[in-house]
C-alpha positions as CSV (number, residue, x, y, z in Angstrom):
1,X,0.0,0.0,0.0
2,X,3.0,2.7,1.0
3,X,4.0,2.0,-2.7
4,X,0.6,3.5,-3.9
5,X,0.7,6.1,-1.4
6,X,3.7,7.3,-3.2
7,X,2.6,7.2,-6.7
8,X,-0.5,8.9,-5.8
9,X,1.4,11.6,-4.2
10,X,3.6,12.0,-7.2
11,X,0.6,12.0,-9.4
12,X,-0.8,15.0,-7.0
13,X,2.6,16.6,-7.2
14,X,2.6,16.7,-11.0
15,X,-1.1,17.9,-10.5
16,X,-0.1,20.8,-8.5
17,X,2.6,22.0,-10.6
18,X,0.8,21.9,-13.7
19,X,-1.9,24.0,-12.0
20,X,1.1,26.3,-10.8
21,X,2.2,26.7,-14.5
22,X,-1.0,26.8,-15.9
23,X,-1.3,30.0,-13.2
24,X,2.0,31.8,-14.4
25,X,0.6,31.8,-17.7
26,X,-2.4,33.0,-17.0
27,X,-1.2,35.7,-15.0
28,X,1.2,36.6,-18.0
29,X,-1.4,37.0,-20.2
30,X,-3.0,39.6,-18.1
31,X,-0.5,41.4,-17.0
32,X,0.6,44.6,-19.8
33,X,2.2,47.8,-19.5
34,X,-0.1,51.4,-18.4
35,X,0.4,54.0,-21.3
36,X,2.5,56.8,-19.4
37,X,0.3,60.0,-19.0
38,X,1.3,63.3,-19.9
39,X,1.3,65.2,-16.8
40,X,3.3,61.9,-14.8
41,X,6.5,62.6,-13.1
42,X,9.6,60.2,-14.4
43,X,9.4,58.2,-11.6
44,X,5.7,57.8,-11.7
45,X,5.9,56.6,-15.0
46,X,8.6,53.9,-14.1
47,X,6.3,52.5,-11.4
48,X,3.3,52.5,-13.9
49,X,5.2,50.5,-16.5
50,X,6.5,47.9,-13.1
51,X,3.2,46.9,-12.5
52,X,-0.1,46.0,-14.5
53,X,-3.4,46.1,-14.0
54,X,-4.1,42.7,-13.0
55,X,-7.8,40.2,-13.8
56,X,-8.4,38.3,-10.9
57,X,-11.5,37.3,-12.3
58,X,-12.5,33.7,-12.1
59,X,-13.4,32.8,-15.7
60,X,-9.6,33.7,-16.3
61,X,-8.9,30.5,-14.0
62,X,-10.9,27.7,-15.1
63,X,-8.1,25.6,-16.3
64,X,-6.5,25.8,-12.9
65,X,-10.0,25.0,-10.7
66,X,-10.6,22.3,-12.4
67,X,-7.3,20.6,-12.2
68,X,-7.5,21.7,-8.8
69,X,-11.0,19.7,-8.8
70,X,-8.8,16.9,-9.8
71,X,-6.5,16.8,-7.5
72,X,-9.0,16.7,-4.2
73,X,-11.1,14.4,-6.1
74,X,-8.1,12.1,-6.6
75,X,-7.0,12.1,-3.0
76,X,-10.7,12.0,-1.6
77,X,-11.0,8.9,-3.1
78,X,-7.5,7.7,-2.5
79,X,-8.1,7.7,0.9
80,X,-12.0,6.4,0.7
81,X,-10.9,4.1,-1.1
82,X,-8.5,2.5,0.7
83,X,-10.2,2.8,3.6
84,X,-13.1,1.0,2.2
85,X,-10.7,-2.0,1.3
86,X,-9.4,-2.3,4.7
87,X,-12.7,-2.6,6.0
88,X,-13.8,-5.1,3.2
89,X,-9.9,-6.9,4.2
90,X,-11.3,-7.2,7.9
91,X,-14.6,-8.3,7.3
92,X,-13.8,-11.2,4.7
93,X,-10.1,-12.1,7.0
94,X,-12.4,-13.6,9.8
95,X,-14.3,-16.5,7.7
96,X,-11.2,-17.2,5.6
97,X,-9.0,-17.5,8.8
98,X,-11.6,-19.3,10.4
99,X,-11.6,-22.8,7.7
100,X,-7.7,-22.2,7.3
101,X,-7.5,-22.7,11.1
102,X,-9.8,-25.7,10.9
103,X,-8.1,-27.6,8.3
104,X,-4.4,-26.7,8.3
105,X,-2.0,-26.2,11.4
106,X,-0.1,-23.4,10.0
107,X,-1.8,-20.5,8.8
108,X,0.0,-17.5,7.5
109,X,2.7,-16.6,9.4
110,X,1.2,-17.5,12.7
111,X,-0.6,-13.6,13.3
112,X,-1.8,-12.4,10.4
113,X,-4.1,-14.3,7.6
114,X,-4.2,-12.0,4.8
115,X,-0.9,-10.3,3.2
116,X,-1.9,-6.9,1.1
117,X,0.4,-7.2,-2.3
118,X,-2.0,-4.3,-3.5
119,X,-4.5,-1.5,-2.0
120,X,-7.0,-3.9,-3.4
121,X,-5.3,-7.6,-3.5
122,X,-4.8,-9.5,-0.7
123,X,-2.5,-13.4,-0.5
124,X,-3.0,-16.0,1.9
125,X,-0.9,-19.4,2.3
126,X,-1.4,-21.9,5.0
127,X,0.3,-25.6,5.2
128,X,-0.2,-28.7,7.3
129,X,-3.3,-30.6,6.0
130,X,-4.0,-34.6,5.2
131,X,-4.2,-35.3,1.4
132,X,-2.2,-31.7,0.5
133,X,0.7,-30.2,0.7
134,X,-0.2,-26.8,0.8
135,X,-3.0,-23.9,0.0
136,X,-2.4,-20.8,-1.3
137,X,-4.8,-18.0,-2.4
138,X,-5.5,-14.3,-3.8
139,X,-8.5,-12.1,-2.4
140,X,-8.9,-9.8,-5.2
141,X,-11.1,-6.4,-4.8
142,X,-12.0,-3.5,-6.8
143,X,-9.2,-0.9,-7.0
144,X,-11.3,1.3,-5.1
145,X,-8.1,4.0,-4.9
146,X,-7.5,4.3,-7.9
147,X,-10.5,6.0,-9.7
148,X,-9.5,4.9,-13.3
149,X,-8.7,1.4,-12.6
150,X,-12.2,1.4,-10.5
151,X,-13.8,2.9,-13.8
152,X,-12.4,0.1,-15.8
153,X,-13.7,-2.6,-13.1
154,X,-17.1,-1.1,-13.7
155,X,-17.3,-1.1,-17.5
156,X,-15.5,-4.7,-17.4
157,X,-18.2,-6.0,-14.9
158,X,-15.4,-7.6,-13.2
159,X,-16.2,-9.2,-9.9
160,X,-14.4,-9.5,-6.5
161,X,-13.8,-12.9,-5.7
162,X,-11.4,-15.0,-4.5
163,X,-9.0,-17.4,-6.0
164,X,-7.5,-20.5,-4.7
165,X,-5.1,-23.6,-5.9
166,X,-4.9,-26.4,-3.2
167,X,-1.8,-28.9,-3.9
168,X,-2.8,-32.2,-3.1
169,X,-0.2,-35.0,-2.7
170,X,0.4,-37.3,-5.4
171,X,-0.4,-40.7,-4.1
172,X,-3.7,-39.5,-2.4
173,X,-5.6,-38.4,-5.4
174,X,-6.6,-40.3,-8.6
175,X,-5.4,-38.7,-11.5
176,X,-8.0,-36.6,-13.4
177,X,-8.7,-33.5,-15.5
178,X,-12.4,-32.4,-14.4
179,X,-14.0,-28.3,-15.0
180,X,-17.3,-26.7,-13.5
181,X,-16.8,-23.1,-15.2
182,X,-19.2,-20.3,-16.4
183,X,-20.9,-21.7,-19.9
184,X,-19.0,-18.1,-21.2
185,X,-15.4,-19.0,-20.6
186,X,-15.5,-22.5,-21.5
187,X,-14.8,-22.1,-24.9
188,X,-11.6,-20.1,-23.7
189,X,-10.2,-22.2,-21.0
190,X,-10.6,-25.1,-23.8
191,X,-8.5,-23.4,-25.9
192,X,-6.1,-22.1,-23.2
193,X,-5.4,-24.5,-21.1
194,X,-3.2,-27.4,-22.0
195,X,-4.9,-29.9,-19.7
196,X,-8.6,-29.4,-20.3
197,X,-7.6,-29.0,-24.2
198,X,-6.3,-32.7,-24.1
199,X,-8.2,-34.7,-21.8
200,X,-11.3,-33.2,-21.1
201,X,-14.5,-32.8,-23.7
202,X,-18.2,-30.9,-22.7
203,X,-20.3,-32.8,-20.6
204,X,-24.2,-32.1,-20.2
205,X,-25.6,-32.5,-17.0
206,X,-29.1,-31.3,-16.3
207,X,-28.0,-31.3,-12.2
208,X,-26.2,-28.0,-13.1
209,X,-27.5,-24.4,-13.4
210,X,-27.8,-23.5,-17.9
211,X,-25.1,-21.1,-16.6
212,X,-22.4,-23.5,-15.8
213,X,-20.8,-25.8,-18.1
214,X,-19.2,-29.3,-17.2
215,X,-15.8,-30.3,-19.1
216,X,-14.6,-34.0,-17.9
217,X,-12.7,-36.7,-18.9
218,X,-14.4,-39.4,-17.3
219,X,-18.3,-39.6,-16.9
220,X,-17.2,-41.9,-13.3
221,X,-15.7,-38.5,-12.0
222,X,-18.4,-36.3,-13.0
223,X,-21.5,-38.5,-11.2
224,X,-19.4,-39.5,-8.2
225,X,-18.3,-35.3,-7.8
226,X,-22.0,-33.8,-8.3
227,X,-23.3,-36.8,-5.8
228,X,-20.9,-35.6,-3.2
229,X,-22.4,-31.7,-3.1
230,X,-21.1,-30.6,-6.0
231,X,-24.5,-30.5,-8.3
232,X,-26.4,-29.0,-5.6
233,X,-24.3,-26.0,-5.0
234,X,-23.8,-25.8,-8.8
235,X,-27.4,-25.8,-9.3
236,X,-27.7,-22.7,-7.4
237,X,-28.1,-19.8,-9.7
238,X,-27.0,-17.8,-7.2
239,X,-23.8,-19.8,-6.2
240,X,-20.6,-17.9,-4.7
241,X,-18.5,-21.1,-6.0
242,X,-17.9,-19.8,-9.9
243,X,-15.4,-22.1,-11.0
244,X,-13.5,-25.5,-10.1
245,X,-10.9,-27.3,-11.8
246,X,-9.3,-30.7,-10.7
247,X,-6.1,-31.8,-12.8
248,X,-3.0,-33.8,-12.6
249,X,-1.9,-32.3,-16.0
250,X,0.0,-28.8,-16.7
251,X,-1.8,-25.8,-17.6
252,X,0.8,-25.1,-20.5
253,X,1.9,-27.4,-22.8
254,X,5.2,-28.9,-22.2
255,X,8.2,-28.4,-23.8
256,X,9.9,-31.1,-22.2
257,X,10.3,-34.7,-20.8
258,X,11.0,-33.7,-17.0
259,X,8.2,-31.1,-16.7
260,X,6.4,-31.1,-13.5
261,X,3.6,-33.0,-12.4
262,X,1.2,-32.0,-9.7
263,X,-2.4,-32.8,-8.9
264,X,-4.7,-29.5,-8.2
265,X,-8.0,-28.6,-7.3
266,X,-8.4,-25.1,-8.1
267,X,-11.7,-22.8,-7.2
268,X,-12.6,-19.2,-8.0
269,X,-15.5,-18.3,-4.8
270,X,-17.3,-15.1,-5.4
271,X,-17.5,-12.4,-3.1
272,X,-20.9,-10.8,-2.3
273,X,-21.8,-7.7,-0.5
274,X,-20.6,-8.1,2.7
275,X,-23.8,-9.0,4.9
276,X,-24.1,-11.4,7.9
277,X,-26.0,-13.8,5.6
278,X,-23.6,-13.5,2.7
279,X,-20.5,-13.9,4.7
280,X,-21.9,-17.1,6.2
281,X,-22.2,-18.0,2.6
282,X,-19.0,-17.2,1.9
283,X,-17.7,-19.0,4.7
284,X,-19.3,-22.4,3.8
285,X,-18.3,-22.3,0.4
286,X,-15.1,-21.9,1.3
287,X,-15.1,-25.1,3.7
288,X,-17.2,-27.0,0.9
289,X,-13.8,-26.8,-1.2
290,X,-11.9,-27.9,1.4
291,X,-14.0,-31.0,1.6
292,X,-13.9,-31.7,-1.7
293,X,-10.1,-32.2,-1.0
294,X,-11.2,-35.3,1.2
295,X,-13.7,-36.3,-1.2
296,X,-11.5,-36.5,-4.3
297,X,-8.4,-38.2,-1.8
298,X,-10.8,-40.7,0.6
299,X,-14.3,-40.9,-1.6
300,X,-13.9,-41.1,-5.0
301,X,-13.7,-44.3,-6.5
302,X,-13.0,-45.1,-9.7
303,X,-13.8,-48.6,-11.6
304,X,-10.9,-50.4,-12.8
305,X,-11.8,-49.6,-16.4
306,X,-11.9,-45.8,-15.7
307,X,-8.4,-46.0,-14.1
308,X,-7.0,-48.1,-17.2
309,X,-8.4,-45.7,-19.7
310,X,-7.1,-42.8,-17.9
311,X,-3.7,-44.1,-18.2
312,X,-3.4,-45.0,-21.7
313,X,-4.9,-41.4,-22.3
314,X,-2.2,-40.2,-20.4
315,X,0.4,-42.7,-22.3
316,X,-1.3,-41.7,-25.6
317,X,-0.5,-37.6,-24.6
318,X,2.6,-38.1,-23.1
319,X,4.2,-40.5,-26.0
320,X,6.0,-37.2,-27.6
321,X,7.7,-36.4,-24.4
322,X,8.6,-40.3,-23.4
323,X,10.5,-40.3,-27.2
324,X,12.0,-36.8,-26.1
325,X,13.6,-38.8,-22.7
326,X,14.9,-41.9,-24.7
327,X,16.9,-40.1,-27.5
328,X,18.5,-37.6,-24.6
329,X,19.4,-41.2,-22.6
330,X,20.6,-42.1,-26.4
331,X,22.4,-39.0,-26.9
332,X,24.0,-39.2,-23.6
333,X,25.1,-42.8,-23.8
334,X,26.7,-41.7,-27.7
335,X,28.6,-39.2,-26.0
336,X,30.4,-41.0,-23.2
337,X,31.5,-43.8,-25.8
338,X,32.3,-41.2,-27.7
339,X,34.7,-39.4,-25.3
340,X,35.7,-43.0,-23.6
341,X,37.3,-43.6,-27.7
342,X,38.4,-40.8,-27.8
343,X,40.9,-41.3,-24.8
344,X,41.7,-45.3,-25.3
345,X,43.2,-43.6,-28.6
346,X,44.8,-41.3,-27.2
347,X,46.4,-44.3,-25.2
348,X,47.5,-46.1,-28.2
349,X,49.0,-43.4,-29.5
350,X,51.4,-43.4,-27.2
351,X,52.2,-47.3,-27.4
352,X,55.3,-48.6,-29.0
353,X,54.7,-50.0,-32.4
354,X,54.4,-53.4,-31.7
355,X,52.0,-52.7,-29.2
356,X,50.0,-50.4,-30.9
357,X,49.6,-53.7,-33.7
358,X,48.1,-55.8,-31.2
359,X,45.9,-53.5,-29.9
360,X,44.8,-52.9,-33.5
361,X,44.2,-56.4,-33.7
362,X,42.1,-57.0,-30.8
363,X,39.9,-54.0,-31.6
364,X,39.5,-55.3,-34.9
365,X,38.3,-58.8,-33.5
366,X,36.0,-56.6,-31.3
367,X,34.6,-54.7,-33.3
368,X,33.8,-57.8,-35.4
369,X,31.9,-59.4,-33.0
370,X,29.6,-56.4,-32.6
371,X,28.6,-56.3,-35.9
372,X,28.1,-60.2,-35.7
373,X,25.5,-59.8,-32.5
374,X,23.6,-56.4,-34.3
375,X,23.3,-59.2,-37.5
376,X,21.9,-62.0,-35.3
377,X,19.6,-59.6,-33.2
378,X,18.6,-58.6,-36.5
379,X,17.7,-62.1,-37.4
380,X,15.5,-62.7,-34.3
């Protein structure tokens, strides 16, 4: 927040001389020299042509008001701003604390819950939980100090919500790609997101709201996850929870064999206008993901045909990459038989003649025999 504080200050600063200059000019323009009169003394006449006769007339200012305008404005609702995010910070801290403290043992760093990276974004991370290794989320507000960025919340529509990715651990959870989203961005994260793009296709459901669209891999996922509480709250027109994503896949394509591998359950909660009622809302949504971490670690069983086909869908994707690891183990094999040559001739070299023949000779007989195992391997 100081860093804000500073750039609105500057931004006031440059405010207040541009008003300042904007003065000067004005004041230039009205300011001219007093014809000298006949009857003046000398050194009348020098102090008539000193001074002018200056407009202080307030239509001769209007540049300057209004840029003064500005510049209150601005800091008005700097400072109501802010304000109004702190409060919105405290009221929304208390639920979110409250489920971290119930299902992990270390919750921020041990005072404080929320961490302000912005006037109007807030992070959160706690650790210490069966079936995850860790949780770690963004409260995002509207820029309510900063009037243009505010303005452009408005137009966009754009929503204050929360966002959070739980990191579950990797022998606990089967391995999935499943997506409850707003019907208007499914198209989008189809296209943007490596793992729904690969594994996951539309699936219609008449247990969720026309508003939300379902992308799975597996049909066994999607019935066991809207028996366990997900198709109710989905349902709800009116749900805080807008989106969920479960995947043991990258979001980005790889472009390598070693990339990394994690299972995730992603949600994007909603946040309403801060009533009693709502923030109770707010609050069991919030625990409703968390269980959902259970579910998908304890609860969800899938057949042994569901597991088999996700596998070889996996296999099928992953082919490229597994090519990509054996011609590096190739290329590094090459290279140390290339370099251990490389010095056993360097070794002959320095052999005596007759030496250096037999050496010859049992390479030759060597290299013989290879060629007679690659023709009978051949064979077979």
């Amino acid at each position: 927040m100081h860093r804000f504080a500073r750039l609105s200050l500057i931004t006031l600063s440059c405010l207040a001389l541009l008003a300042a200059r904007a003065a000067a000019d004005e004041l230039d323009e009205v300011v001219g020299e007093v014809p000298v009169a006949a009857t003046e003394t000398p050194a009348t006449a020098r102090t008539t042509t000193q001074f002018a006769a200056v407009d202080i007339s307030l239509s001769n200012y209007k540049t300057e008001a209004l840029l003064v305008v500005l510049a209150v404005g601005l800091v008005a609702n700097y400072f109501y701003g802010s304000r109004t995010n702190a409060a919105l910070s405290t009221t929304w801290e208390k639920p979110i604390g409250e489920v971290l403290r119930e299902n992990f043992s270390a919750v921020g760093d041990g005072t404080r819950v929320l961490e302000w990276d912005s006037a109007a974004d807030m992070l959160f991370y706690a650790s210490g939980r069966r079936h995850c290794k860790f949780v770690q989320g963004h409260v995002m507000l509207k820029a309510r100090q900063d009037a243009v960025a505010l303005l452009n919340d408005l137009a966009a529509n754009n929503q204050e919500k929360v966002e959070l990715e739980v990191v579950l651990n990797d022998d606990d959870a089967a391995g999935f790609v499943f997506a409850a989203v707003p019907r208007r961005r499914a198209k989008a994260l189809g296209r943007d997101r490596y793992d729904i793009a690969t594994f996951a296709k539309p699936a219609a459901s008449d247990r969720v709201a026309p508003a939300v669209a379902i992308l799975s891999e597996s049909g066994d996922v999607t019935s066991q996850l809207l028996d366990a509480g997900l198709g109710d709250m989905l349902n709800d027109s009116d749900a805080l929870l807008e989106e969920l994503v479960i995947s043991d896949s990258p979001v980005e394509k790889p472009e390598s064999h070693d990339f990394k591998r994690e299972k995730k359950l992603s949600a994007v909660i909603r946040l309403p206008a801060a009533t009693d009622a709502n923030v109770r809302r707010f609050r069991d949504t919030l625990a409703f993901v968390f269980y959902l971490v259970d579910f998908v670690c304890e609860g969800l069983v899938l057949r042994p045909e569901t597991t088999r086909k996700l596998a070889k869908a996996r296999d099928d994707a992953f082919k490229e990459f597994a090519r990509m690891a054996e011609q590096e183990r190739q290329d590094a094999l090459a290279k140390t038989l290339a370099e251990k040559r490389r010095i056993e001739l360097d070794e002959v070299a320095k052999m005596a003649p007759d030496q250096r023949r037999k050496w010859e000779e049992k390479d030759r007989k060597r290299q013989l025999k290879k060629e007679q195992s690659k023709r009978v391997r051949r064979v077979r």
